[in-house]
KEKE-3310 file (N, C-alpha, C; in steps of 0.2 Angstrom, whole numbers, plus 5000, padded with zeros to 4 digits):
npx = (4927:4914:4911:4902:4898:4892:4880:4873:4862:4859:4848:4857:4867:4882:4886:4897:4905:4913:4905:4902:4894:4887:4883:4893:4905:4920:4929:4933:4917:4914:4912:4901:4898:4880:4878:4866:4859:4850:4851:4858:4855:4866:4870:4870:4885:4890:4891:4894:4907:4912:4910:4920:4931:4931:4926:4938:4938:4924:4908:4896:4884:4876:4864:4854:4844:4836:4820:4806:4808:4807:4809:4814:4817:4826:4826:4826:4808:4802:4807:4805:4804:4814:4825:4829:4829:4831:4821:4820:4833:4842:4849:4853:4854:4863:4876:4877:4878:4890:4902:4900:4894:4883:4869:4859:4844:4835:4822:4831:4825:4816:4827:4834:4825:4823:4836:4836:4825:4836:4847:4847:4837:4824:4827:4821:4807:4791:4782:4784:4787:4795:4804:4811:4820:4825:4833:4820:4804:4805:4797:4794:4785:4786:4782:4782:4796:4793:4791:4780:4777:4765:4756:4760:4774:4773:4771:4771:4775:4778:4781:4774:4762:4747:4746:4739:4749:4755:4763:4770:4782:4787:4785:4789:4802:4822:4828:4818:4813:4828:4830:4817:4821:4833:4826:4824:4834:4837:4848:4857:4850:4860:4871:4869:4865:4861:4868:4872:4858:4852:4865:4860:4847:4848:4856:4847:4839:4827:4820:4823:4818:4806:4805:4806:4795:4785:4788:4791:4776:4772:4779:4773:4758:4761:4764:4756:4742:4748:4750:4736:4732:4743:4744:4758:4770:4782:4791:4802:4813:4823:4840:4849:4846:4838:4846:4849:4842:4840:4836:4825:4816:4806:4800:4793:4786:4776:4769:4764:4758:4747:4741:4735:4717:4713:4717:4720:4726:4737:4751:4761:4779:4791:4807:4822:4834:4846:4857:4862:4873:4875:4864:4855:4866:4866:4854:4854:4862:4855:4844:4850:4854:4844:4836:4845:4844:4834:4834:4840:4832:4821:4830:4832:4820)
npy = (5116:5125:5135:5141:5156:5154:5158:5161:5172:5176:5180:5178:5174:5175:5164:5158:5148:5142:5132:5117:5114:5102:5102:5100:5104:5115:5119:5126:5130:5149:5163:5176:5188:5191:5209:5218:5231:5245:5255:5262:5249:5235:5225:5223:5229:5218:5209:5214:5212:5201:5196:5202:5197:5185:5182:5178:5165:5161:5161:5164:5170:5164:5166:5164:5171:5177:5184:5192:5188:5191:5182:5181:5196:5196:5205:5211:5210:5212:5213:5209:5211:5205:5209:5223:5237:5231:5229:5232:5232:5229:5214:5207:5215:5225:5218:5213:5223:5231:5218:5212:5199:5185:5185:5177:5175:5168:5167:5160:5149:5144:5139:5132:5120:5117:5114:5102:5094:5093:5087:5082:5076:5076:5072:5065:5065:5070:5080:5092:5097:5109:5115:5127:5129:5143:5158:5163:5156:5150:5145:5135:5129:5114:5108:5096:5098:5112:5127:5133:5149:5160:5173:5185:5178:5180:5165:5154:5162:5156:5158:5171:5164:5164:5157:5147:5154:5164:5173:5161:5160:5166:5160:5145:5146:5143:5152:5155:5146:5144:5157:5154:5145:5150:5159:5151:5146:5157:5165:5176:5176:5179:5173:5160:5147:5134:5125:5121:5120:5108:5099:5099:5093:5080:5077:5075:5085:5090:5103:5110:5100:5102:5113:5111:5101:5111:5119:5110:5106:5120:5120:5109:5113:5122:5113:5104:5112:5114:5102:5100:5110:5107:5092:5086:5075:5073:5081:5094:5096:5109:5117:5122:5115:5105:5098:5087:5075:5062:5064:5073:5068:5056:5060:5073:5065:5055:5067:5076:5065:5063:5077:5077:5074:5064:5048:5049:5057:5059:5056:5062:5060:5063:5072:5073:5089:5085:5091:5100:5114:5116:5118:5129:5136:5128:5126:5138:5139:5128:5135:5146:5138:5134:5145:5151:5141:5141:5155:5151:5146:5152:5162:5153:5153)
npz = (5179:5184:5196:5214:5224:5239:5253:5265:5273:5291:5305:5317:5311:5297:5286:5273:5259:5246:5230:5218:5206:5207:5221:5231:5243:5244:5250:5266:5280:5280:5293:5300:5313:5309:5307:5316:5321:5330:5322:5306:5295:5292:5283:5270:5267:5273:5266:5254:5257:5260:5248:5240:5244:5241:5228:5219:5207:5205:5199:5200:5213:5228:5236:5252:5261:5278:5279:5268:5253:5236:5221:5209:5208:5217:5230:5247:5253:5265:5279:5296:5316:5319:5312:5311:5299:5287:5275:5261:5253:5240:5236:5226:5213:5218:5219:5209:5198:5206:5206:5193:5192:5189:5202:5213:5224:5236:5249:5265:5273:5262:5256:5262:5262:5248:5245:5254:5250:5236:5239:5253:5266:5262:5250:5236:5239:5237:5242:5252:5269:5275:5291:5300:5314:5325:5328:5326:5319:5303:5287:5275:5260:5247:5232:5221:5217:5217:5224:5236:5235:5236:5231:5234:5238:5251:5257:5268:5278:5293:5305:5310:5314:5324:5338:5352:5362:5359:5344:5334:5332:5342:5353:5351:5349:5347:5355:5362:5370:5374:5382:5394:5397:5405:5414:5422:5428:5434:5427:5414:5400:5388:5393:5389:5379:5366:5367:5382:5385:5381:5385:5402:5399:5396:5407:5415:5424:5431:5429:5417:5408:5411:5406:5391:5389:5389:5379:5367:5367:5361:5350:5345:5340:5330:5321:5320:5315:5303:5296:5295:5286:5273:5271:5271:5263:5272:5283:5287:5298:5303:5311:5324:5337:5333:5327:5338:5336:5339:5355:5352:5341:5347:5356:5349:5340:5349:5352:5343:5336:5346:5350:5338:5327:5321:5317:5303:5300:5303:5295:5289:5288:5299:5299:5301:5296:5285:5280:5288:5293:5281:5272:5268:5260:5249:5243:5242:5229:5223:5219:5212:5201:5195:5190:5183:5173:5167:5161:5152:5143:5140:5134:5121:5118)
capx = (4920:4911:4912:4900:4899:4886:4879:4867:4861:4852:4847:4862:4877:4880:4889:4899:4907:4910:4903:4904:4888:4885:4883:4899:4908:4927:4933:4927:4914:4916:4904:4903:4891:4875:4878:4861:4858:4843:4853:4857:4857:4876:4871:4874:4889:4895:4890:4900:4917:4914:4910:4925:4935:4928:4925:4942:4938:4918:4906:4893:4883:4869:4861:4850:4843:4831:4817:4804:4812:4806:4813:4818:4821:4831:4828:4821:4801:4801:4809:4803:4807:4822:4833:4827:4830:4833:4815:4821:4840:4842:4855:4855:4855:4868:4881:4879:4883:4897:4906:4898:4894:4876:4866:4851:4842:4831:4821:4835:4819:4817:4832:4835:4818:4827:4843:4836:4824:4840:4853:4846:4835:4818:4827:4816:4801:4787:4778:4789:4788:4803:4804:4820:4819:4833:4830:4813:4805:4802:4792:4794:4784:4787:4778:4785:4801:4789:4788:4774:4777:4760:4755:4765:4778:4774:4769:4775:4777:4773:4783:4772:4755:4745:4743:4734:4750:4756:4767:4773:4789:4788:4783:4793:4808:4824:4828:4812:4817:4836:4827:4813:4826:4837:4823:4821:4841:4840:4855:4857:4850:4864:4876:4867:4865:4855:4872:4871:4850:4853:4870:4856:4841:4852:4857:4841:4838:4819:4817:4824:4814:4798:4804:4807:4791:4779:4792:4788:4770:4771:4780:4768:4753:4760:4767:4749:4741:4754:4748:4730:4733:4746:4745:4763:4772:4787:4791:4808:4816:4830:4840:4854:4843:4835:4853:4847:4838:4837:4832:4819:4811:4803:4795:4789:4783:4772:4766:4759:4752:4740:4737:4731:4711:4712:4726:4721:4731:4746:4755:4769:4789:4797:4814:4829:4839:4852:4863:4867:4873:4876:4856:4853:4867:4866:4847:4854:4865:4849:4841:4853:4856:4836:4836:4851:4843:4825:4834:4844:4826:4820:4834:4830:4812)
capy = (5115:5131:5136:5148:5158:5153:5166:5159:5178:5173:5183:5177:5176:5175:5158:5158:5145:5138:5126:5116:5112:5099:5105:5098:5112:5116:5124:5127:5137:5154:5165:5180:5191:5197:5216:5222:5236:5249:5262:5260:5240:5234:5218:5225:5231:5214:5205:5216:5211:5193:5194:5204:5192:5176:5183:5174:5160:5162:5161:5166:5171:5160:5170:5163:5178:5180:5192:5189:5187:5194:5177:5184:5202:5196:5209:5209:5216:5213:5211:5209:5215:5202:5209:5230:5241:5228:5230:5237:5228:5227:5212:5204:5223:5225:5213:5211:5230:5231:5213:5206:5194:5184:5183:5175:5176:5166:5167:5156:5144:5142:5138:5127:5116:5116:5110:5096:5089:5089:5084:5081:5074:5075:5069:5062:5067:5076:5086:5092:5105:5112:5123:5130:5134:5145:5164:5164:5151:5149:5140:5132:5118:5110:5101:5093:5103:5120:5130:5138:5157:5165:5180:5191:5180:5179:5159:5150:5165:5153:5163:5174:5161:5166:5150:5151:5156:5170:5171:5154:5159:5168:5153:5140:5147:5141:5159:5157:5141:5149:5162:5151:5141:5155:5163:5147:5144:5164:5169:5179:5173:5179:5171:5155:5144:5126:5116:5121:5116:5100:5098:5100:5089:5073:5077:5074:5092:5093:5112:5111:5095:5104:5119:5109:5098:5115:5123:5104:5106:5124:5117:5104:5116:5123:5109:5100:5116:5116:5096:5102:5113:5106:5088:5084:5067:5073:5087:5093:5100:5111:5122:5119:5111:5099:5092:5083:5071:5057:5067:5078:5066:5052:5065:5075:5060:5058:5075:5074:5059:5064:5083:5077:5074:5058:5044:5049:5064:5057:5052:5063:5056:5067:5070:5080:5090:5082:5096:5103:5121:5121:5119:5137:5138:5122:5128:5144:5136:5125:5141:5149:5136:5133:5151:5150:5134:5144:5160:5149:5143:5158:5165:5149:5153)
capz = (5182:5187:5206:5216:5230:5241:5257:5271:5280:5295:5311:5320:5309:5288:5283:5265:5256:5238:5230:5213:5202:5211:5227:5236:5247:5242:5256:5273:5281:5284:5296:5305:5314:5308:5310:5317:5328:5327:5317:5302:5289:5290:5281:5263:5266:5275:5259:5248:5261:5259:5240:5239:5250:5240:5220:5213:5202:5208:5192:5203:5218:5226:5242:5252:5266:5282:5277:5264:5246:5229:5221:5202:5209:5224:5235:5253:5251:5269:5284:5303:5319:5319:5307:5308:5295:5281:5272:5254:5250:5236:5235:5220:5209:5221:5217:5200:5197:5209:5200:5188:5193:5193:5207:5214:5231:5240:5257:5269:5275:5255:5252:5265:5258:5242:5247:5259:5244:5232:5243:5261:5272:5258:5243:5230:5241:5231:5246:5260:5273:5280:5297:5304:5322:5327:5332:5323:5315:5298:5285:5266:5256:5241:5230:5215:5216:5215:5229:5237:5236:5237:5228:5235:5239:5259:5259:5275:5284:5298:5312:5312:5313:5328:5343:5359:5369:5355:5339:5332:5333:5351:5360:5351:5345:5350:5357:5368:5374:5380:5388:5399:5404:5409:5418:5428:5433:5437:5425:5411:5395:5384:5393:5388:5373:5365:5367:5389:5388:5379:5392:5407:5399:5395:5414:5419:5426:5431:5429:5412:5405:5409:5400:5385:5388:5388:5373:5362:5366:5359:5344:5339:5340:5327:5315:5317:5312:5297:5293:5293:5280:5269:5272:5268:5262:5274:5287:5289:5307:5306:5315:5329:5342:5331:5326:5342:5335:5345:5360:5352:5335:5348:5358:5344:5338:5352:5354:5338:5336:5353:5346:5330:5329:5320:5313:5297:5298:5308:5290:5288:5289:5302:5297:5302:5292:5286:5277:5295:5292:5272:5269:5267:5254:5247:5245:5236:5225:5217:5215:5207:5193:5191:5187:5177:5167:5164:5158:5147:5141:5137:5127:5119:5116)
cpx = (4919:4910:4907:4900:4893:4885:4875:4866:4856:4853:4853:4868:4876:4887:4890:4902:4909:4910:4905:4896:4885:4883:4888:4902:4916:4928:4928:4923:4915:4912:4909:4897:4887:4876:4872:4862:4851:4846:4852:4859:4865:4875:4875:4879:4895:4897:4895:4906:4918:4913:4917:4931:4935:4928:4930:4940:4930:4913:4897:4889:4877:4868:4854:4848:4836:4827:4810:4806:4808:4812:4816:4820:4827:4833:4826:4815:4798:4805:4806:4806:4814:4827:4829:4831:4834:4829:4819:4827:4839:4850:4857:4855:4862:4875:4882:4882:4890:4902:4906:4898:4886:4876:4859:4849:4835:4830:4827:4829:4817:4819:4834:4829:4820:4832:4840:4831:4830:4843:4853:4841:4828:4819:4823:4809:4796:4782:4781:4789:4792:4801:4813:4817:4825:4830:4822:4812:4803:4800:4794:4790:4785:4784:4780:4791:4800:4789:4785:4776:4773:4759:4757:4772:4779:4773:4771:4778:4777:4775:4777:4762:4754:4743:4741:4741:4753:4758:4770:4780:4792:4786:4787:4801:4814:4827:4823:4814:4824:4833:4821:4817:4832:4835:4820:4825:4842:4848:4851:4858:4856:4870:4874:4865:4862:4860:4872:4864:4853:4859:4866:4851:4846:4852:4853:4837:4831:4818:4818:4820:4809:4799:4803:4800:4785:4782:4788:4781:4766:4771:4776:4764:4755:4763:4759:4744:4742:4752:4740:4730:4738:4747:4753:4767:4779:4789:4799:4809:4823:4833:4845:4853:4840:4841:4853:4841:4834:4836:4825:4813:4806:4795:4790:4783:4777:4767:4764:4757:4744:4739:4732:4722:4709:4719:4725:4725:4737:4750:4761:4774:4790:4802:4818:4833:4846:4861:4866:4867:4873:4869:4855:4858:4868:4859:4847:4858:4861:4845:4842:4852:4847:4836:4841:4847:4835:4827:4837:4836:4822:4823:4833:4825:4813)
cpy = (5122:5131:5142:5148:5158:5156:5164:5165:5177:5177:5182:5178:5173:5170:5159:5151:5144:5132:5125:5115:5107:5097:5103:5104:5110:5118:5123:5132:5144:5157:5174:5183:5191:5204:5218:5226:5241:5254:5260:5252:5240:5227:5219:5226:5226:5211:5206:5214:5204:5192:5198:5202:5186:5176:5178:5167:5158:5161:5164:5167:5169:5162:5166:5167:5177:5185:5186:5191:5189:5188:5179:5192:5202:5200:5208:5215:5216:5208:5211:5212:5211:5203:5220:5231:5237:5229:5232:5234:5228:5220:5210:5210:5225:5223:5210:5219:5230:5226:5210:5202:5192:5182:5181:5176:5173:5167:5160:5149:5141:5138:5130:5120:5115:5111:5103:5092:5089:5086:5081:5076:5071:5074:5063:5062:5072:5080:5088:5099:5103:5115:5123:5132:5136:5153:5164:5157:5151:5143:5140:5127:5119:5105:5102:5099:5111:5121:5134:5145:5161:5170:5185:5189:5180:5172:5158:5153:5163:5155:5166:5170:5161:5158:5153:5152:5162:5169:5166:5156:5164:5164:5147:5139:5142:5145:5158:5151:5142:5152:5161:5146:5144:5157:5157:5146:5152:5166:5174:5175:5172:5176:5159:5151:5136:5121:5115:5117:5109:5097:5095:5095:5082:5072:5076:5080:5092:5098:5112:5107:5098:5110:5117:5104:5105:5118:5115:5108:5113:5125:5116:5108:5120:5121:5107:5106:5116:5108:5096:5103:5111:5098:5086:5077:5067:5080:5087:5097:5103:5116:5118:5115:5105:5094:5085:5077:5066:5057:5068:5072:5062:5057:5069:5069:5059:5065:5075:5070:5061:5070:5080:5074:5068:5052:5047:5053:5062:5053:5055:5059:5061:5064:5075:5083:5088:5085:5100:5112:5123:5119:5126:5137:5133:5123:5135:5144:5131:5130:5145:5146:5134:5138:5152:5146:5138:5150:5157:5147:5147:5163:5159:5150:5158)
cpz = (5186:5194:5209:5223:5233:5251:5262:5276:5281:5302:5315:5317:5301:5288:5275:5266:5248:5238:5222:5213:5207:5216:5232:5238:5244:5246:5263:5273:5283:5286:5300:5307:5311:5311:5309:5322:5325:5325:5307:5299:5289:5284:5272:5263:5268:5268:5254:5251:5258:5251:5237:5241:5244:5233:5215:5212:5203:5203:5192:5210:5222:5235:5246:5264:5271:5278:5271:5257:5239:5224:5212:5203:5212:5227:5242:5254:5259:5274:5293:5307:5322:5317:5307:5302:5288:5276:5265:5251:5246:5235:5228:5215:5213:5220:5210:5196:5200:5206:5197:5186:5193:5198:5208:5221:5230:5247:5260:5269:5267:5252:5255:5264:5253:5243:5248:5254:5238:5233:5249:5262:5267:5251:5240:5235:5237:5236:5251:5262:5278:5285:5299:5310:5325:5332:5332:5322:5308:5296:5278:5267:5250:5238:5222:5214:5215:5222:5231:5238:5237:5233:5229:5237:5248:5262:5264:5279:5290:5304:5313:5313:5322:5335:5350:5364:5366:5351:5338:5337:5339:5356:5357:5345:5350:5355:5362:5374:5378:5385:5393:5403:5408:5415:5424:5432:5435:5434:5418:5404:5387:5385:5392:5382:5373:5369:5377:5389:5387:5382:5399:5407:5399:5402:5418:5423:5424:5425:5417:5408:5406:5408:5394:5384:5387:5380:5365:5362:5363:5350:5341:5339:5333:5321:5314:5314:5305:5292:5293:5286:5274:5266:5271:5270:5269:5279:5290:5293:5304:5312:5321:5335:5338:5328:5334:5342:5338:5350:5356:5345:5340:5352:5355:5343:5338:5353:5349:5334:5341:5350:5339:5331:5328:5317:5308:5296:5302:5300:5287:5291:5293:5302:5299:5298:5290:5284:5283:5291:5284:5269:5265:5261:5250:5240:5238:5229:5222:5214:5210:5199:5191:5187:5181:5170:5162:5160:5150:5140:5137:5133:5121:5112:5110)
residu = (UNK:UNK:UNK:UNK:UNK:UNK:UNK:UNK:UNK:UNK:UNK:UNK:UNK:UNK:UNK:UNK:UNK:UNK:UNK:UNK:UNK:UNK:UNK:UNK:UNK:UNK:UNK:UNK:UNK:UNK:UNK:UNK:UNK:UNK:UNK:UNK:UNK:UNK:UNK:UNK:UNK:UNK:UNK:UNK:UNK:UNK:UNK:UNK:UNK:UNK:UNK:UNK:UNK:UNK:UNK:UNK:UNK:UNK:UNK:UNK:UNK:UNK:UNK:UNK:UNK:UNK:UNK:UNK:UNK:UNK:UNK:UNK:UNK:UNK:UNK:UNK:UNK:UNK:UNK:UNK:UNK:UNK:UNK:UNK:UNK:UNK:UNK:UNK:UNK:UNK:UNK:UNK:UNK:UNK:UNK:UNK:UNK:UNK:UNK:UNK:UNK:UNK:UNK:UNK:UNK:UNK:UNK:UNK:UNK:UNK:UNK:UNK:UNK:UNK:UNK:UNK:UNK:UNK:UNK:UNK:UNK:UNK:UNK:UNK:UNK:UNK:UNK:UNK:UNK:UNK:UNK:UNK:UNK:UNK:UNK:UNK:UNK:UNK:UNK:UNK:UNK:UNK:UNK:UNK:UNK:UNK:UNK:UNK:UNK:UNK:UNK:UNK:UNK:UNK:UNK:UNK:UNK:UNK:UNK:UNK:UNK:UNK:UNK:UNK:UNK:UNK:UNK:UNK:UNK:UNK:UNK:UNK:UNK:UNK:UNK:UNK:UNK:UNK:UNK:UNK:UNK:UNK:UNK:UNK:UNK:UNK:UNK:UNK:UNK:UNK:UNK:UNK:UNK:UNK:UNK:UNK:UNK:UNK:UNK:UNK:UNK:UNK:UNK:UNK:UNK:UNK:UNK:UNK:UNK:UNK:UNK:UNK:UNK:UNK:UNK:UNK:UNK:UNK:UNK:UNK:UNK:UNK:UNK:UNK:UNK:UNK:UNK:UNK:UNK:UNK:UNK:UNK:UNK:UNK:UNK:UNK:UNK:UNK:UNK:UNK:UNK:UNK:UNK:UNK:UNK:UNK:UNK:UNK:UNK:UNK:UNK:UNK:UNK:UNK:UNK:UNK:UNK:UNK:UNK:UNK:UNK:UNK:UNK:UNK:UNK:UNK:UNK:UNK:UNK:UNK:UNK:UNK:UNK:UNK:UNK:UNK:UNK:UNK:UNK:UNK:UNK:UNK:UNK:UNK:UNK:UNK:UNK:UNK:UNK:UNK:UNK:UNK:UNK:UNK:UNK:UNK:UNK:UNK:UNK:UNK:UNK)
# end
């Protein structure tokens, strides 16, 4: 049975593993930093350590990366100011010259929408919008196994969707949330992290339940936005804060029921991720073999 190596680069840190065809993990995760800084891109050159780490018995490489993706080139046509100096990668030209090996690349948030309808949380669902809320946040939907990629390829940029208090994903990230509840207990936001908030909220802690009640209501502004425009049968939350489900789903809940203008639109399932951290490569690993299966298709034709 063919085995591949599969790659989750995200703003924070790059998760490997392999997998078998049918998406089960073989081994454990492995991760390490994202190497950013404002000099020069390290990420290329981590990718090559780990695919030179991880190649034996590998059959190929299923990428699923931060940035906006070029989904049959697999490069990144762009990157923001989350990840500087990535804009151009080429990864997948990369990795197939170096060890010939196939590679494919998807956006991460794409990937992760793939995954969790074949594996996950939105299986056998026919219209699901995923969000990831971590550093940034992103955006996918899916409808009939098709993904919305837009004419160039920027669809569901939704971090960047403009709300009345600023950028999606500068008022309801999980990053903004650390950092407003830092700036409330007066420490330093770096030495701070979700699993402390979520420690403090259980614990009843005022100061932080009405960081997390103005951060929700930042959220939902711009999910019900997202169910204007997309209607969808299913809306999935990922991301390391929303592993808290039974805190955070009721609330949601709430919060967008009363934003909405009428019931009629209150008909999405809010669901949680269910694949936890192997989404993203789980995600890149169904892209890869669609793309496998369509070439095969076309040698065919």
């Amino acid at each position: 049975m063919e085995n591949y190596l599969c790659v989750d680069i995200g703003g924070t840190s790059i998760k490997y593993a392999k997998f078998n065809r049918e998406g089960a993990r073989l081994g454990a995760i492995k991760s390490c930093q994202t190497p950013v800084s404002d000099g020069a891109n390290q990420i290329m050159p981590a990718l090559i350590r780990i695919v030179e780490q991880e190649k034996t018995g590998v059959a190929g490489v299923c990428v699923a990366s931060a940035g906006v993706v070029h989904p049959e080139k697999g490069n990144i046509i762009y990157a923001g100011y989350t990840i500087p100096g990535y804009t151009g990668t080429e990864i997948k030209a990369e990795i197939e010259h170096r060890f010939d090996l196939p590679c494919a690349v998807e956006n991460d948030v794409n990937a992760a929408c793939l995954g969790e309808s074949w594996l996950g949380g939105a299986r056998g669902r026919g219209s699901v919008l995923c969000l990831t809320i971590g550093t940034g946040i992103g955006g996918a939907m899916l409808i009939n196994d098709k993904l919305i990629n837009g004419y160039s390829f920027t669809a569901c940029e939704v971090g960047y969707m403009q709300l009345s208090q600023g950028k999606f994903q500068d008022v309801a990230s999980t990053k903004t949330l650390i950092k407003q509840v830092a700036s409330r207990k007066n420490i330093d936001a770096n030495a701070l992290n979700g699993r402390q908030v979520m420690e403090w909220a259980y614990g009843d802690d005022a100061a932080v339940l009405a960081e997390i009640e103005q951060w929700i209501e930042n959220l939902v502004e711009g999910v019900v936005n997202l169910i204007y425009i997309f209607n969808p049968e299913v809306i999935v939350l990922g991301g390391g804060l929303m592993e808290e489900e039974a805190f955070f789903k009721p609330r949601l809940e709430a919060a967008i029921s009363a934003k909405l203008i009428s019931p009629m639109f209150d008909t999405a399932d809010l669901t949680f991720a269910k694949l936890g951290n192997e989404a993203g490569m789980i995600g890149a690993l169904h892209h890869f073999l669609n793309q496998k299966e369509a070439k095969k298709d076309d040698d065919f034709k």
